[in-house]
N, C-alpha and C positions, 0 to 999 in steps of 0.2 A: 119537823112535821112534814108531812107528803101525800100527794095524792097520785094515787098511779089508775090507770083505766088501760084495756086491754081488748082487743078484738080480733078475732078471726076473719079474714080472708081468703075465699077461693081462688087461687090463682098463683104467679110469681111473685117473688121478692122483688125483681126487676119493677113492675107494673107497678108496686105501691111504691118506691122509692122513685121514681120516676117523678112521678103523682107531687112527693113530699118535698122533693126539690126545685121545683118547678115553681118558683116563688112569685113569677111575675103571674101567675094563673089564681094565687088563692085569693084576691077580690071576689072571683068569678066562680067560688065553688065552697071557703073557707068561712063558716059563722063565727070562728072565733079568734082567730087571725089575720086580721083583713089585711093587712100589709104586713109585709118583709121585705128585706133586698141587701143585697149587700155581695160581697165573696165569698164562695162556699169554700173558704180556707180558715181552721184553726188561727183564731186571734184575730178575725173579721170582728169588726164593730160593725154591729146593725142598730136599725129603729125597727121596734116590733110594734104595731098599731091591734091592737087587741082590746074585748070585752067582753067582761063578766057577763053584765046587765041584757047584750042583743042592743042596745040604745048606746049609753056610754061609753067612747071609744076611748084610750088612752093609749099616750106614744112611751113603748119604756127604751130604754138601751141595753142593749146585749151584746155581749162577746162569745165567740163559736171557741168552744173548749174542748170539745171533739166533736170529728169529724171523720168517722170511717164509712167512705164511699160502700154503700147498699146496706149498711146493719145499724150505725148510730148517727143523728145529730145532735148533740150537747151545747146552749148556750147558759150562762149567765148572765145575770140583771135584774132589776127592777126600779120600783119608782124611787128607792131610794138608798142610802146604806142603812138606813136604820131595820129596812125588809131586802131580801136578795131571796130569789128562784135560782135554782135550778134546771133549768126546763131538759128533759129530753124525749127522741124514740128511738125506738128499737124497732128491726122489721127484722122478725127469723121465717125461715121457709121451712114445714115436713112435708112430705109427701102430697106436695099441690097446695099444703095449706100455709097461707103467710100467718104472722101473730103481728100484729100490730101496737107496739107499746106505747103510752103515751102518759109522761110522771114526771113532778114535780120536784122537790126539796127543798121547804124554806127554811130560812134563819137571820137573825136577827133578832135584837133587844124588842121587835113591837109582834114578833107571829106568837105571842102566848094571846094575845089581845085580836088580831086583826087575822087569824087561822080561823077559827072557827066561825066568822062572818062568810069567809068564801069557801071554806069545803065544798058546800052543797052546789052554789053554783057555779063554780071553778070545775067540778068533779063531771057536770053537766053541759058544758061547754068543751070540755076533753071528751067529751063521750060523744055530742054531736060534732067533731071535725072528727074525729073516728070514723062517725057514720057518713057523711060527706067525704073522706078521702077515699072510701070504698066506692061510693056511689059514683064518686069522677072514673077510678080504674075501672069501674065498667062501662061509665058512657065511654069513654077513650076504646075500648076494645070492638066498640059498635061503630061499623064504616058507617062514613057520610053517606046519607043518602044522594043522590047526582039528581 
């Protein structure tokens, strides 16, 4: 089962990858992500601090399964082995325009049961860091005022 969300961007693949990597900055920008860190190298273990709810945060562990500098990052994890994500994105560029992909893939013995409680807000949460990771690549393009 999966949830994939997608969005267009004005601008460079550069500026949203930038944006996506930048991990020490998504406290300061990310509703649904609030921590990350780690090595942005294939077979990095991280803790990803994340929430469905906006309230309830959970710490899951992940492992970077790929990792192609400006077009994917790929982790693996969740709360448990009995449920495991997939998490990744993708950023393609046309003609000025980025896509922004942002998709799941779970499995496990409990996502016939515990899938259909978080579609909606799972699907809702990918779609606002979507809109917040836009939102940062354009404050970023606006100089500081002096």
């Amino acid at each position: 089962m999966q949830i994939s969300t997608e969005l267009s961007i004005p601008g460079r693949a550069e500026e949203v990858w930038a944006v996506l990597i930048d991990l020490p900055s998504y406290p300061r920008w990310n509703p649904f992500i609030r921590k990350v860190g780690g090595k942005l190298v294939e077979g990095a273990a991280w803790k990803a601090e994340l929430t469905v709810d906006g309230r309830v945060f959970l710490s899951v562990p992940i492992v970077i399964t790929e990792l192609s500098h400006g077009t994917r990052l790929t982790w693996r994890g969740g709360p448990s082995k009995l449920m495991t994500g997939t998490h990744s994105f993708g950023v393609t560029e046309a003609s000025g325009v980025v896509t922004l992909e942002q998709s799941e893939r779970f499995s496990g013995v409990l996502v016939p049961v515990v899938f259909p409680l978080l579609r909606t807000p799972l699907t809702r949460r990918f779609t606002e860091m979507n809109e917040a990771l836009m939102s940062e690549v354009v404050r970023r393009r606006v100089p500081a005022q002096a």
